[in-house]
C-alpha positions in Angstrom: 262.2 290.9 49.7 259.0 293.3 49.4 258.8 295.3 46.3 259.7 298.6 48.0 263.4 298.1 48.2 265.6 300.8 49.9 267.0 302.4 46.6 270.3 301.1 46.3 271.4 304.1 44.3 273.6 302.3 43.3 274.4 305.4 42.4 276.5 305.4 42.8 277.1 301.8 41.6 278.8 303.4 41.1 281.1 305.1 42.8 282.0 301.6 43.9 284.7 301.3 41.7 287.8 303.6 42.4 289.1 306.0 44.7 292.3 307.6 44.7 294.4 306.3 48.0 296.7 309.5 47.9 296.0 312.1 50.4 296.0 314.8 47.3 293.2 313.0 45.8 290.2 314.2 45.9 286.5 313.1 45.0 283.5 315.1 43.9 280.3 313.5 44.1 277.1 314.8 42.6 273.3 313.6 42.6 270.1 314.4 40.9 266.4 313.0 41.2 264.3 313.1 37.7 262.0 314.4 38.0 263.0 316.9 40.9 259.6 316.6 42.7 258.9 314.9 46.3 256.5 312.1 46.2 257.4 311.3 42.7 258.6 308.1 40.8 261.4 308.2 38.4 265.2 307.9 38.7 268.3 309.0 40.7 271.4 309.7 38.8 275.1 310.1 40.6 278.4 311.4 39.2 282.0 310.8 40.9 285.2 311.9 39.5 288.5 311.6 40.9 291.5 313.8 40.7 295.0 313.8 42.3 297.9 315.9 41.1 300.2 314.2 43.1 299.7 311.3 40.4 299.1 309.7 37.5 296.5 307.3 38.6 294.2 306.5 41.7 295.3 303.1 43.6 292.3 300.7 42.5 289.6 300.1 44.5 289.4 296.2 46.1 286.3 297.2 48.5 283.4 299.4 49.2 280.8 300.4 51.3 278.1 302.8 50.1 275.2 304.7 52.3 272.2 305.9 51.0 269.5 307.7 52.5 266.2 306.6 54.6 262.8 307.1 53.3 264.2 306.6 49.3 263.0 303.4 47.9 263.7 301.3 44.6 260.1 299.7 43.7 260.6 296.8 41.2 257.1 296.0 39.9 258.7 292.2 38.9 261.1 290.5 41.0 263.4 288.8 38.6 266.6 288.2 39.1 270.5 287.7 37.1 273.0 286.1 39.0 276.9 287.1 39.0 277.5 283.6 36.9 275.4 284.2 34.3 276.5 287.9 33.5 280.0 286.2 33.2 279.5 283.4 31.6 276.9 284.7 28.7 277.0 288.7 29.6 274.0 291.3 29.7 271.8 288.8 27.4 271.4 286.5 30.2 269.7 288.2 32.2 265.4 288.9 32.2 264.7 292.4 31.1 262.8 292.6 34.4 266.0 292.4 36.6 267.6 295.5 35.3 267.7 298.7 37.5 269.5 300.9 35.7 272.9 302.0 33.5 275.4 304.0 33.6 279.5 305.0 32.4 282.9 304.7 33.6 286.3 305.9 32.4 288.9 303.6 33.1 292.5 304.3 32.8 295.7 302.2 32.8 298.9 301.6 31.3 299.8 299.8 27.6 303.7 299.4 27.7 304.6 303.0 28.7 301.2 305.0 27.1 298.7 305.8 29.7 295.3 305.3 28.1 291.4 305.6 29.3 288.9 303.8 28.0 284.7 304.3 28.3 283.3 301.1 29.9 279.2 300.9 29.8 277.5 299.9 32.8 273.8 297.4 33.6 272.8 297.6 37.1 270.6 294.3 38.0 269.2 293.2 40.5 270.4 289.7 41.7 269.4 286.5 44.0 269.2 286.3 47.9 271.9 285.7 50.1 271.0 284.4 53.4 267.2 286.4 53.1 270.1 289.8 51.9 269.2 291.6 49.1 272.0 291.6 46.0 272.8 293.7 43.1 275.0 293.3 40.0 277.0 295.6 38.0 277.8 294.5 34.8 281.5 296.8 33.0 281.9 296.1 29.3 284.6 298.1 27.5 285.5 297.3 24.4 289.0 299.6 23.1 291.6 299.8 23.7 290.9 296.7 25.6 287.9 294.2 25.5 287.2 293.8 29.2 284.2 292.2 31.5 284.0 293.4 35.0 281.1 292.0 37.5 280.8 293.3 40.7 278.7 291.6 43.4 277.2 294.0 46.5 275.3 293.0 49.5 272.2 295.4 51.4 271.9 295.8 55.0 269.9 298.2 57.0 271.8 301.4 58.2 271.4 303.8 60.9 269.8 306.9 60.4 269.5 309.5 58.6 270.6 306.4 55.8 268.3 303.9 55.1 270.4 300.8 53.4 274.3 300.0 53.1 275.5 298.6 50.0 278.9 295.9 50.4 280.7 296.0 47.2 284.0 294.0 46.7 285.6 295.1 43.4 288.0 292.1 41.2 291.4 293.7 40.0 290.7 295.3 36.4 293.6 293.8 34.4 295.0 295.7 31.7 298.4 294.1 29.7 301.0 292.4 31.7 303.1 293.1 33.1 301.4 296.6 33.8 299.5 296.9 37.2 296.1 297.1 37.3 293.4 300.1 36.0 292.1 302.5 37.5 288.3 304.3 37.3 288.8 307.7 37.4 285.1 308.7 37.0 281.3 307.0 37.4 278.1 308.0 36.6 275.3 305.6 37.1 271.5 306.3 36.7 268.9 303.9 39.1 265.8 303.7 37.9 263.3 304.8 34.9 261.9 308.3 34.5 259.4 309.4 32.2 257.5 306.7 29.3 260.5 303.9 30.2 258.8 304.1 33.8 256.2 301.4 32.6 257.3 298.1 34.1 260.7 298.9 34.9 262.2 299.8 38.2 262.0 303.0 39.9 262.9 305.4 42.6 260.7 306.6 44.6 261.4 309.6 46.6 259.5 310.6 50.1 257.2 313.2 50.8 259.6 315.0 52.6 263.0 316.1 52.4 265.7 316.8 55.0 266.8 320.1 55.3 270.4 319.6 54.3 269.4 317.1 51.5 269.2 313.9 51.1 272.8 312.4 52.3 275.0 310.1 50.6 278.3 308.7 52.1 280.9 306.7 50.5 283.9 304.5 52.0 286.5 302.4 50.3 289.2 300.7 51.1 292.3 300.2 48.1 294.7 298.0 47.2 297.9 299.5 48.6 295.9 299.1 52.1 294.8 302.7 52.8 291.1 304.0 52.5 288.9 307.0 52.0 285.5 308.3 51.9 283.5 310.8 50.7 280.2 312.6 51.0 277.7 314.1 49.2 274.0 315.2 49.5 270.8 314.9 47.1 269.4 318.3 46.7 265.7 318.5 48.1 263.1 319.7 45.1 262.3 323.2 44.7 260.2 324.8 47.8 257.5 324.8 45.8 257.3 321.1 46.0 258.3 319.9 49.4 257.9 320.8 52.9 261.3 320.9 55.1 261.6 319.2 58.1 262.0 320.7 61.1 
C-alpha cells in the first residue's frame, strides 16, 4: 500500500449505510472539498439523505458499492492500522490515532413497540489491515439514546474504470433495534475524509488534482437491500472556482 491512497471518500462512508428500496424513494447526494482549490490538501465532505413518501422507513441496507473519482487521493503520512475486532471488542480507543481518516453523523430511525424514533449515531473512519495485498477501511457507529448501539462496517478497495479511480465493497450487519421490531434504518449520512486546515499536521488527507473534469468530479453509489431489490445514485464534486483550475478539454 503506498501512501497516496485513492481517497476512499468514504464519503460517503458513508452513504454505505441505507437506501430506501421503494421506487418513491429518493436520494440526494452532496459533496464539498475544503478547501475549494485544485492542487490542494485538506478534506472531502459528503451528505446523503433519503426520503420516500410512500413510507415510513427505507428497507435497510445489507450491501454496498461506492465509486469515487480518478486522480483524488487520500495521503496517510503513517500507515497504522485498526482492525474490525478491535473496534468491537474495545471500541474507538483501540485503535492508534494515526489510523483515523475521518468522522462523520448518521440518523438512524426504527421502531420501539409502536413509536417510530431516530437517533444520532457518531461516526470514525479508520483505516484497517490488508486483505489479500487490498486496501481496507473501518467505520465505527456509536449511538447512545434511545438505544446504546455499536455498528462496524468492513469495506474492501479495488481499482475502477475510468473516469473513477477506486471502488469501495461495503457489507452492512442488520442494526437491531428492540425485538420483536425489524431492523433500523439510516435515513441520512454525512461523513468528512480527511483533515483541513491546523488538524492537517500528521493526519490523513485528501488530495485533490490539478485538474478538474468539466462536469465535476463524479461520485456513484449502488446498494443492494434486505427485501432483495437495489438502487443507486449519483452525484458530482463541484470543480473549484475558475479562478483556480483549468478545465479539461
Amino acid at each position: 500500500m503506498s501512501r497516496g491512497l485513492p481517497v476512499l471518500g468514504v464519503c460517503a462512508a458513508l452513504a454505505a449505510f441505507a437506501m430506501p428500496a421503494h421506487a418513491a424513494t429518493t436520494a440526494t447526494v452532496t459533496a464539498t472539498l475544503s478547501p475549494d482549490r485544485l492542487g490542494a490538501n485538506g478534506a472531502v465532505s459528503v451528505t446523503i439523505a433519503f426520503s420516500d413518501p410512500a413510507a415510513s422507513l427505507p428497507a435497510p441496507v445489507r450491501s454496498a458499492t461506492l465509486r469515487f473519482p480518478a486522480g483524488l487521493t487520500l495521503e496517510v503520512p503513517h500507515l497504522s492500522s485498526c482492525s474490525e475486532a478491535r473496534l468491537e471488542a474495545l471500541g474507538t480507543r483501540a485503535c492508534p490515532a494515526a489510523s483515523g481518516l475521518g468522522r462523520g453523523r448518521a440518523v438512524v430511525a426504527g421502531y420501539i413497540g409502536s413509536q417510530l424514533v431516530a437517533e444520532n449515531v457518531s461516526l470514525r473512519l479508520y483505516l484497517g489491515p490488508l486483505n489479500n495485498l487490498q486496501p481496507t477501511v473501518e467505520v465505527f457507529g456509536e449511538g447512545l439514546s434511545p438505544i446504546a448501539e455499536q455498528v462496524v462496517l468492513d469495506g474492501l478497495v479495488f481499482a475502477d474504470a475510468a473516469p473513477y479511480g477506486e471502488r469501495l465493497v461495503l457489507t452492512i450487519p442488520p442494526i437491531a433495534t428492540v425485538p420483536p421490531a425489524p431492523d433500523a434504518s439510516i435515513t441520512s449520512f454525512s461523513l468528512t475524509v480527511g483533515a483541513n486546515g491546523s488538524e492537517r499536521r500528521n493526519r490523513a488527507t485528501v488530495h485533490v488534482p490539478k485538474r478538474c473534469p468539466s462536469r465535476g468530479f463524479p461520485i456513484v453509489a449502488e446498494f443492494a437491500y434486505a427485501d432483495g431489490s437495489g438502487g443507486s445514485a449519483r452525484a458530482a464534486i463541484p470543480c473549484p472556482p475558475r479562478t483556480h483550475r483549468k478545465r479539461d478539454r
